[in-house]
Structures are given as structure tokens and as C-alpha cells.
C-alpha positions in Angstrom: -78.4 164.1 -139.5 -80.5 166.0 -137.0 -79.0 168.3 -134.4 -79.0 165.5 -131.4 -77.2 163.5 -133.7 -74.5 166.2 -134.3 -74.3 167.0 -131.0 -73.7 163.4 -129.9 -70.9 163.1 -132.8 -69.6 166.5 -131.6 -69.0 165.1 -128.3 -67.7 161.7 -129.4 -65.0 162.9 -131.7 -62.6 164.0 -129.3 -62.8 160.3 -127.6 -62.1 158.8 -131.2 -58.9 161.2 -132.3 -58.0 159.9 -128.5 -58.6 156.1 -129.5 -57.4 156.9 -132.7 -53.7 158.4 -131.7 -53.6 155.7 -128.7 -54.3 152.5 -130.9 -51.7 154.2 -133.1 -48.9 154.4 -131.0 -50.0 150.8 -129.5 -49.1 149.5 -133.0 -45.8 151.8 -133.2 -44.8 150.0 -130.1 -45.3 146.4 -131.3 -44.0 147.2 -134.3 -40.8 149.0 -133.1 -40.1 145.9 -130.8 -40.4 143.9 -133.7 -38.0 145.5 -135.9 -35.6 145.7 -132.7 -35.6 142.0 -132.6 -35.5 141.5 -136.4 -32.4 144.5 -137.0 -31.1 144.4 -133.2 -28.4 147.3 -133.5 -27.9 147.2 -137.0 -30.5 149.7 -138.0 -32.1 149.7 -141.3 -31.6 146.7 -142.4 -27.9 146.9 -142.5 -27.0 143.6 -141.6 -30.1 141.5 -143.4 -30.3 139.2 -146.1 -31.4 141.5 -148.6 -30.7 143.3 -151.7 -30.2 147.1 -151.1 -29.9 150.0 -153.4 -27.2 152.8 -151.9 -27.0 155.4 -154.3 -29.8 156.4 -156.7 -31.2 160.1 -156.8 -34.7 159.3 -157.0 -33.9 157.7 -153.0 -32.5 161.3 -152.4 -36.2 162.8 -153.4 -38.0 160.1 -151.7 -36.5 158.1 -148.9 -34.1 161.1 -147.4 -31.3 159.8 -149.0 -31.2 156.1 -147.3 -30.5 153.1 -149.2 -33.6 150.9 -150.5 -33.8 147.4 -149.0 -35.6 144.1 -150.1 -36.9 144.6 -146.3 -38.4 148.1 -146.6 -39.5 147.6 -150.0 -42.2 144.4 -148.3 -42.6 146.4 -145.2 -43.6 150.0 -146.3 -46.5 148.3 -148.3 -47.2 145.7 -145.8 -47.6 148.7 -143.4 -49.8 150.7 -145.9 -52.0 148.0 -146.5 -52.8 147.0 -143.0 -53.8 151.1 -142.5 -56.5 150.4 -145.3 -58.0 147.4 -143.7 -60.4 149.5 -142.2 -62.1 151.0 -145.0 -62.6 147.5 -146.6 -64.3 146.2 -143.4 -66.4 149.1 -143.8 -66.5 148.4 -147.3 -66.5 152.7 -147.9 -63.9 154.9 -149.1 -64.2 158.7 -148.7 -61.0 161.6 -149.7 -61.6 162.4 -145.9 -60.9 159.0 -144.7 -57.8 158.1 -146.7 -56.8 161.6 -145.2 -56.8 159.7 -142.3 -55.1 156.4 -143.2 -52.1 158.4 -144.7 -51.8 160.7 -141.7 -52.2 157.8 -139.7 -49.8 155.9 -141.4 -47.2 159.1 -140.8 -47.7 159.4 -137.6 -46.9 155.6 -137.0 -44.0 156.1 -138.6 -42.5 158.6 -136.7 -43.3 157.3 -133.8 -42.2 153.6 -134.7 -39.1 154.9 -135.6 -38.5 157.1 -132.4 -39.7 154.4 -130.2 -36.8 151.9 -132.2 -34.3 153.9 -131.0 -35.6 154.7 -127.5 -36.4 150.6 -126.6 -33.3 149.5 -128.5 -30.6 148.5 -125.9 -28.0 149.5 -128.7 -29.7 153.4 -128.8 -31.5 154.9 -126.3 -32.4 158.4 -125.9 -28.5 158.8 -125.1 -27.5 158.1 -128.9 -30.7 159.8 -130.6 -28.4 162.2 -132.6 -26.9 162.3 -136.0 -23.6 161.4 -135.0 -24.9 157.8 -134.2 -27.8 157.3 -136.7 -25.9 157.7 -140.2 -29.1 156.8 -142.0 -30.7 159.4 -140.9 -28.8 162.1 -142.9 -30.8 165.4 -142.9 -32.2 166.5 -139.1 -33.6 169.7 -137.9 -32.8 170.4 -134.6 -33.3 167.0 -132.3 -34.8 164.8 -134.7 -34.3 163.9 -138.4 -36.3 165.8 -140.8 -38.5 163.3 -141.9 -40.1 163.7 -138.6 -40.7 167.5 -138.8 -42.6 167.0 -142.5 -44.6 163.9 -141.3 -45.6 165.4 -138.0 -46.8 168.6 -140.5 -48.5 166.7 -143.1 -49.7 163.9 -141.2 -51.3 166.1 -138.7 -52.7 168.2 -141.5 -54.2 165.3 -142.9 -55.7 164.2 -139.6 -57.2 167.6 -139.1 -58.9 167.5 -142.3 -60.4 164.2 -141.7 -61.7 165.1 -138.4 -63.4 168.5 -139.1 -66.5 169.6 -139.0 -68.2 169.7 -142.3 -69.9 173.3 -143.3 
């Protein structure tokens, strides 16, 4: 790449991680409004026709301690997939871009959820708490914990994609 062409990227990369974050929460609103329409106030799947799983430790080490649903089971994957899309358009795969699918696909996630609760006529920012989210067992301050690590990792991992190689 010759030094024009690194400058040029230079100054494009903040307009993509812009792009990148604003297409991003684009698809956390859509997304949230669907799953207000598809749970309405019964949050996480409570009230859909689907098989759940309550209690199991291996949901305390990797789902926070909420039940597994049928729904979540499609959806997570569903989700993940659709992240990938990209690469196979692109028909390349690098460690620094599936950096950025997976801290793309936890920050969508955080914000989906957050945005569930804040466009939810049963919610709002009124009833973002613990004492009216029972799913949401372990929190830190304002929000639930899951927030705090997927901010963390999923910013790391955005980071890492974006930086300048040496």
C-alpha cells in the first residue's frame, strides 16, 4: 500500500467505525421493535410457544442465569449468522474481521436489549431496574451486567479490528 493510500484509509476509518456503530444501532432498533411486537410485555419469551429450560448450571455460566428458550435458541444463531453475511459477500475471512463481527454482534445486543425496554410501552426508562426485569438477575450499577462485559469485550474487539497495523 503506498503512503497516499494509507493516508486516504487513515482518514476514512473514522467515517466507517461511524457507519459501522450507526448501521448497528439501526438494526438494534428494528430488531428491538420486533421482539416488542413478538414478546409485548412479557419479556424473554415468557409467554411464547416454546420449550424453555429454567434451571441448568451451565445457563448460570453462559446466559446469566436466564432460562433457555426454543425462541432464543433460533434467534441468537439467526442473529450471528446475519453478522457474518458480510465476509461471505466478500468471500474473505481475517481474525481481525471476525473481531469485528463478534464485537459487532455484542454491541447489538446490548443495545437491542436497552432499546426493548426503552420503546416498550410496558418498560420504559421508568422500569429499567432489577426490581422489574427478573431475568435480568445480576446488574452493576444501572444496567445488568451483561452490559458492562459486552460493552468491554465488544469494544475491545472493535478496537483490535480497527487498528493500525505496525
Amino acid at each position: 500500500m503506498s503512503s497516499a493510500e494509507a493516508v486516504a484509509r487513515t482518514q476514512t476509518r473514522p467515517l466507517q467505525i461511524a457507519l459501522t456503530l450507526t448501521w448497528l444501532a439501526l438494526l438494534a432498533f428494528f430488531f428491538a421493535q420486533v421482539e416488542i411486537q413478538i414478546e409485548g410485555s412479557a419479556g424473554w419469551g415468557a409467554n411464547l410457544p416454546t420449550w424453555r429450560v429454567e434451571e441448568h448450571w451451565l445457563l448460570d455460566i453462559f446466559w446469566g442465569g436466564r432460562a433457555m428458550t426454543g425462541y432464543h435458541a433460533w434467534v441468537f444463531p439467526f442473529v450471528a449468522l446475519f453478522f457474518h453475511l458480510p465476509l461471505f459477500f466478500m468471500g474473505t475471512w481475517t481474525p481481525r474481521l471476525q473481531c469485528r463481527v463478534i464485537g459487532c454482534i455484542m454491541l447489538f445486543w446490548i443495545v437491542e436489549d436497552f432499546l426493548w425496554f426503552i420503546l416498550n410501552p410496558a418498560y420504559g426508562l421508568q422500569r429499567f431496574s432489577p426490581q422489574h426485569i427478573p431475568w435480568h438477575k445480576n446488574w452493576i450499577g444501572m444496567a445488568p451486567t451483561d452490559y458492562w462485559m459486552f460493552l468491554v469485550i465488544g469494544s475491545l474487539l472493535l478496537w483490535f479490528s480497527w487498528r493500525e497495523k505496525k
